[in-house]
MDAnalysis code that builds the backbone (N, CA, C; Angstrom):
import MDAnalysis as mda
import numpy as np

u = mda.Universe.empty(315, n_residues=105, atom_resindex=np.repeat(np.arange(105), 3), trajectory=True)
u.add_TopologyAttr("name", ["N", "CA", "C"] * 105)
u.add_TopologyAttr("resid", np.arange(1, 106))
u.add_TopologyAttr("resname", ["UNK", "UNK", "UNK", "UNK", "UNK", "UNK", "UNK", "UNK", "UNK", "UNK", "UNK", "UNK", "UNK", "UNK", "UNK", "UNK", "UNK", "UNK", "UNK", "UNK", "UNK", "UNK", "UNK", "UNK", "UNK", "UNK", "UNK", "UNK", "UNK", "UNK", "UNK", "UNK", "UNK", "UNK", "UNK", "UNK", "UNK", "UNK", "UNK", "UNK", "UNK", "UNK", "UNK", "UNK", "UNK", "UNK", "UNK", "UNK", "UNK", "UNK", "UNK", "UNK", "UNK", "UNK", "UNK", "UNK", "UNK", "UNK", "UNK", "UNK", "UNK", "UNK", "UNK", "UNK", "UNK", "UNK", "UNK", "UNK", "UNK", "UNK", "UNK", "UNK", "UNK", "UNK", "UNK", "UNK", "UNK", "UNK", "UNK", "UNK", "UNK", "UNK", "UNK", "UNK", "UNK", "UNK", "UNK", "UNK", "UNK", "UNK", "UNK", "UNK", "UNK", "UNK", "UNK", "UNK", "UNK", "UNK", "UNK", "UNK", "UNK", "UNK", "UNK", "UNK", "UNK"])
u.atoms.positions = np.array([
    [-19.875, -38.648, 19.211],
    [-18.675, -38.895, 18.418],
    [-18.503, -40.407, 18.248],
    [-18.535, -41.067, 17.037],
    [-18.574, -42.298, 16.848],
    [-16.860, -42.668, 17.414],
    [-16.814, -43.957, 17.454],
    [-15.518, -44.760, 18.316],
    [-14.618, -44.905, 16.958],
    [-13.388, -44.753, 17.620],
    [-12.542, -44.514, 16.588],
    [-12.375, -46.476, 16.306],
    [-11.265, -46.917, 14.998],
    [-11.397, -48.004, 14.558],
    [-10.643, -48.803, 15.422],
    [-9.835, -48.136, 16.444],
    [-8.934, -48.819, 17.593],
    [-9.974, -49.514, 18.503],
    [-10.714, -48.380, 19.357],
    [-11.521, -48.749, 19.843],
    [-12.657, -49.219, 19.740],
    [-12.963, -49.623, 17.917],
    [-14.025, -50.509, 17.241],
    [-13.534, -51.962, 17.205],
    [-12.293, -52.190, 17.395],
    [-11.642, -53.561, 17.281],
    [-11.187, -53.972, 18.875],
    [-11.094, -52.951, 20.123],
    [-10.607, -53.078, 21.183],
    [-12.046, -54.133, 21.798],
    [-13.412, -53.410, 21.351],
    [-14.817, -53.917, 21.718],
    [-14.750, -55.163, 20.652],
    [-14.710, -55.392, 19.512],
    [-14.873, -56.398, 19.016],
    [-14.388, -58.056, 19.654],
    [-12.607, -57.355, 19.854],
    [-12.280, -58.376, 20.651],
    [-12.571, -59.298, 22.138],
    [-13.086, -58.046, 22.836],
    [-13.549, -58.167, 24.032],
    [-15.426, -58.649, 23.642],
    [-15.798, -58.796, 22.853],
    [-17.187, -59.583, 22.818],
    [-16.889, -60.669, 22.483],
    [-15.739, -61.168, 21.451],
    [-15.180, -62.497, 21.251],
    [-15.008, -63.340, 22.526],
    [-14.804, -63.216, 23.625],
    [-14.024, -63.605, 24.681],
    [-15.303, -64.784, 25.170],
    [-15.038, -65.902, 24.752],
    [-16.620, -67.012, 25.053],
    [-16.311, -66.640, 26.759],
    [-17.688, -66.713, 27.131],
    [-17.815, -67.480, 29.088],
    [-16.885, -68.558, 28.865],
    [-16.707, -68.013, 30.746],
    [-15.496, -69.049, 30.944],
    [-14.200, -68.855, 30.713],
    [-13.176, -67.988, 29.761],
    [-12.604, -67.889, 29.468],
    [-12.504, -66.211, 30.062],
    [-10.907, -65.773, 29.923],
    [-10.534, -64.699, 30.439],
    [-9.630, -64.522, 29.343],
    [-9.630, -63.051, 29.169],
    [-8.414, -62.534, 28.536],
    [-7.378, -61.614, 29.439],
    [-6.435, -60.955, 28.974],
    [-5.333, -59.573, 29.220],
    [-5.759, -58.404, 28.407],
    [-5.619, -57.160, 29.503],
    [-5.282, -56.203, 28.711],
    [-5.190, -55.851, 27.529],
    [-3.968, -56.584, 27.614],
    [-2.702, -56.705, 26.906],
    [-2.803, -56.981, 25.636],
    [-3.394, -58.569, 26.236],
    [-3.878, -59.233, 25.234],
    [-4.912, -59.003, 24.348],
    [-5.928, -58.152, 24.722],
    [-6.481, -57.337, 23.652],
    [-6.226, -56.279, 23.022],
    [-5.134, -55.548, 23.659],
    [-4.556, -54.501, 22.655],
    [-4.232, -55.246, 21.588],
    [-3.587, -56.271, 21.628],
    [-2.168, -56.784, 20.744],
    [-3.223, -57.390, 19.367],
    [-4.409, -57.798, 19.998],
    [-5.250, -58.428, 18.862],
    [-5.873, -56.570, 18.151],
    [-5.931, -56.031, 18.824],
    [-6.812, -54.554, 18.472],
    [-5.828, -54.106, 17.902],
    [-4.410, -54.577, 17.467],
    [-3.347, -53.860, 16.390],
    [-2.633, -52.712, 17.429],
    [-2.437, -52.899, 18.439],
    [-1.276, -51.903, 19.486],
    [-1.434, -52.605, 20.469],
    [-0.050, -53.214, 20.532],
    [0.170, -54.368, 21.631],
    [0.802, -53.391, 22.469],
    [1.292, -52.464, 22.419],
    [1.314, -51.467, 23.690],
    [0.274, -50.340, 24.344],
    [-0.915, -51.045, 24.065],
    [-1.923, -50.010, 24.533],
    [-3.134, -50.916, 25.552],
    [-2.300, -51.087, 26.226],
    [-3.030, -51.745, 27.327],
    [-3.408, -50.904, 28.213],
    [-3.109, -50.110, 28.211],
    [-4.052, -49.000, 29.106],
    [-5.309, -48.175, 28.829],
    [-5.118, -48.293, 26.930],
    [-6.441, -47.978, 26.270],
    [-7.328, -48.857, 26.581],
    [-7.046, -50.174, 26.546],
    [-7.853, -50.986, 26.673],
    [-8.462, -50.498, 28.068],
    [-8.498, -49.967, 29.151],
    [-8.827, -50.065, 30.230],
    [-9.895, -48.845, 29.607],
    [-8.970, -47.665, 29.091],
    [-9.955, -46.677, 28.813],
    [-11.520, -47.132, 28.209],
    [-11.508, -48.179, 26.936],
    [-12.367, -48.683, 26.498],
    [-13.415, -49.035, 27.102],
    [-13.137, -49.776, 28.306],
    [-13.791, -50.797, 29.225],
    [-14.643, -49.606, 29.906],
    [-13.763, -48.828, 30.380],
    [-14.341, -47.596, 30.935],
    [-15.303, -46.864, 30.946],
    [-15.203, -46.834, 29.380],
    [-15.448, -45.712, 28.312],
    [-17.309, -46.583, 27.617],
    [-17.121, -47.455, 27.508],
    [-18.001, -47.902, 26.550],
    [-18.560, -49.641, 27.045],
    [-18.026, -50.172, 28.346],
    [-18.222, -51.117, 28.911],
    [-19.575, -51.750, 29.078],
    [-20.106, -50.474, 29.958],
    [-21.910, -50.906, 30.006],
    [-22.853, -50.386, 28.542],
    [-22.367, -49.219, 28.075],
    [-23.088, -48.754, 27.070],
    [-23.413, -49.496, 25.986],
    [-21.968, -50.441, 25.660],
    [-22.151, -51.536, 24.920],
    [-21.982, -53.025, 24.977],
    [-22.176, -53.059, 26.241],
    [-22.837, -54.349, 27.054],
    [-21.553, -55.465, 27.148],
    [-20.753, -54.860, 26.831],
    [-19.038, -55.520, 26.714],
    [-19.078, -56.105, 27.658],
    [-18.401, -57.838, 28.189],
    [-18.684, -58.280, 29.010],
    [-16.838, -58.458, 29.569],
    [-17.300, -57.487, 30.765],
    [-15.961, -56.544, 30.659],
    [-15.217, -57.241, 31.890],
    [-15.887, -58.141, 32.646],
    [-15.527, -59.006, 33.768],
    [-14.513, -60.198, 33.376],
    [-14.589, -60.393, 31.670],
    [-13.353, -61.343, 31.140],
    [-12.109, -61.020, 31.273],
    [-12.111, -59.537, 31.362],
    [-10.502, -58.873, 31.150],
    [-10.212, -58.713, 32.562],
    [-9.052, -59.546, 32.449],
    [-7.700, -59.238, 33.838],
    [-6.456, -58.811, 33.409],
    [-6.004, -58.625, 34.713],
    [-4.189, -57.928, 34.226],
    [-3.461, -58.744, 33.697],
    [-2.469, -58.825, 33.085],
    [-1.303, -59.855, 32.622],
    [-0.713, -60.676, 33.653],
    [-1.259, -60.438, 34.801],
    [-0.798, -61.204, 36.051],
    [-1.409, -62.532, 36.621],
    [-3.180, -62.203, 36.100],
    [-3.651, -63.098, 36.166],
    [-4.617, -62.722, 37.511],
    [-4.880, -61.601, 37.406],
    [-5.639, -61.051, 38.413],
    [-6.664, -60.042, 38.285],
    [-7.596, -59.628, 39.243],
    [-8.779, -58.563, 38.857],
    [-7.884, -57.606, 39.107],
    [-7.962, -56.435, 38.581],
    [-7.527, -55.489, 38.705],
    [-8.238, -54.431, 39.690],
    [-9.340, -54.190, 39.693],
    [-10.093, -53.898, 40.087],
    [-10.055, -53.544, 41.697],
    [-9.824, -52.693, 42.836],
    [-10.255, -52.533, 44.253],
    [-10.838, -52.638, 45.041],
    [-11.185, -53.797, 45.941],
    [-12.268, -54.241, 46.681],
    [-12.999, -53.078, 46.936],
    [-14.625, -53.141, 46.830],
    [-15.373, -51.978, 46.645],
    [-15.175, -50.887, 45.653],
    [-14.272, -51.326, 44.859],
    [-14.427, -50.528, 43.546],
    [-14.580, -51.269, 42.398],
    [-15.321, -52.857, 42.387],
    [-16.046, -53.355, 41.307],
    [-15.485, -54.841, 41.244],
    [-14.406, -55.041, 42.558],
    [-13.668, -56.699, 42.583],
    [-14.843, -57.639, 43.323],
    [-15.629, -57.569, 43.853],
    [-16.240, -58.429, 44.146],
    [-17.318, -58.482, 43.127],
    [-18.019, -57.580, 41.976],
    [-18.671, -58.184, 41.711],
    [-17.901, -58.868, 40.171],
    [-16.641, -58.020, 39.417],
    [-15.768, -59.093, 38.824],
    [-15.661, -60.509, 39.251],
    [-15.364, -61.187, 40.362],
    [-15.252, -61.600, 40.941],
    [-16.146, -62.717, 40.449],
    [-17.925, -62.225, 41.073],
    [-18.954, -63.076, 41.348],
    [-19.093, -63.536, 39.601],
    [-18.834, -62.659, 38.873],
    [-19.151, -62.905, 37.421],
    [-18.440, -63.958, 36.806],
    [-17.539, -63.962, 36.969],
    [-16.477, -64.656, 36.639],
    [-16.338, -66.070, 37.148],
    [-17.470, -66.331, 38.507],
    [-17.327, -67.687, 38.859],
    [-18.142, -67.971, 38.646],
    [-19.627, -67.074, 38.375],
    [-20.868, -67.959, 37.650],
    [-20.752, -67.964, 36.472],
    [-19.769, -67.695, 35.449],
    [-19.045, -68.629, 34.289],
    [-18.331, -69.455, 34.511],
    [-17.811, -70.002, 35.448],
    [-17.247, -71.086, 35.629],
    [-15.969, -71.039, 35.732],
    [-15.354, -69.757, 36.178],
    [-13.745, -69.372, 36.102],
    [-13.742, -69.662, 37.257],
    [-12.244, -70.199, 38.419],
    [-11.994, -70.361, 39.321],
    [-11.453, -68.841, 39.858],
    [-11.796, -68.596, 40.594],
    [-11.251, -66.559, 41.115],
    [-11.079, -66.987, 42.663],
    [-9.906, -67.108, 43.035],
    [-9.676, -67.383, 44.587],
    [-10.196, -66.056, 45.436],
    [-9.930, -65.811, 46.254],
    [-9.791, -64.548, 47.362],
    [-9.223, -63.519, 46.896],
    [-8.456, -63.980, 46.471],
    [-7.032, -62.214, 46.337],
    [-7.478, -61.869, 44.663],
    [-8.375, -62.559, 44.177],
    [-8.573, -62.085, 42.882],
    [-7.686, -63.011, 41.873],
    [-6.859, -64.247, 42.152],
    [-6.190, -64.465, 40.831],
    [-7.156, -65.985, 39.822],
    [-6.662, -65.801, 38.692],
    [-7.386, -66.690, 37.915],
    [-5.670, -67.623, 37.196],
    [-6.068, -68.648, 37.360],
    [-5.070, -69.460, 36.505],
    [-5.058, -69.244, 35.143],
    [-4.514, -68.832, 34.646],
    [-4.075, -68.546, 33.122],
    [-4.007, -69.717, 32.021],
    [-3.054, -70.592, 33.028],
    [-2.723, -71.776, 32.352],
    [-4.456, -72.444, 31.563],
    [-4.854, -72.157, 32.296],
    [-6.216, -72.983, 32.317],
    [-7.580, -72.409, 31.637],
    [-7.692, -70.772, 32.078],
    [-8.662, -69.696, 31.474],
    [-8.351, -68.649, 30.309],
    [-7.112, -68.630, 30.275],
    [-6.810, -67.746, 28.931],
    [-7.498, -68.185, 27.957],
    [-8.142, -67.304, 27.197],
    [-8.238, -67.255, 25.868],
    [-7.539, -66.856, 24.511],
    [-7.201, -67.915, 23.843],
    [-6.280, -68.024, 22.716],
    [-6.980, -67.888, 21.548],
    [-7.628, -66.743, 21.150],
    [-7.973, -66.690, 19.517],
    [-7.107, -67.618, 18.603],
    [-7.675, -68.210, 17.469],
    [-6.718, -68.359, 16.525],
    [-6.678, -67.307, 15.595],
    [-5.767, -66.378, 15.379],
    [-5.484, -65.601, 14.765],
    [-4.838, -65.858, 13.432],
])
């Protein structure tokens, strides 16, 4: 079943995301045209992450953190994210101020 056009723009956005840089959820719903579907977005990641090579270690929560459960995929989020050059402390958070990514839209 081909991907519907939500989730053709949910992946689009999330390949945009240069190294180094982190996005939200959130923040890719809102560019994917449903800024309240931040939970699709997770589905996406889920759904189509490795299959289509989505580099799915950019996306954190709106908090500024991995989402992710130690031993359920935060350490190697984690490792990815600092051999791009993102700062990822211990507890998982990333400075925003500093790593967000701001499309110009």
């Amino acid at each position: 079943m081909p991907a519907s056009p939500f989730t053709r723009d949910v992946m689009d956005a999330i390949l945009a995301i240069p190294p180094g840089r982190v996005a939200t959820y959130g923040g890719i719903a809102r560019l994917a045209g449903s800024p309240r579907a931040a939970r699709q977005v997770v589905r996406v990641l889920h759904t189509y992450g490795e299959k289509e090579g989505l580099p799915w270690q950019r996306v954190i929560n709106a908090a500024g953190r991995i989402a992710l459960p130690r031993g359920g995929g935060f350490e190697e989020q984690r490792r990815l994210l600092r051999a791009e050059g993102v700062a990822v402390d211990d507890r998982g958070r990333v400075d925003l101020d500093r790593y967000l990514w701001r499309p110009q839209i």
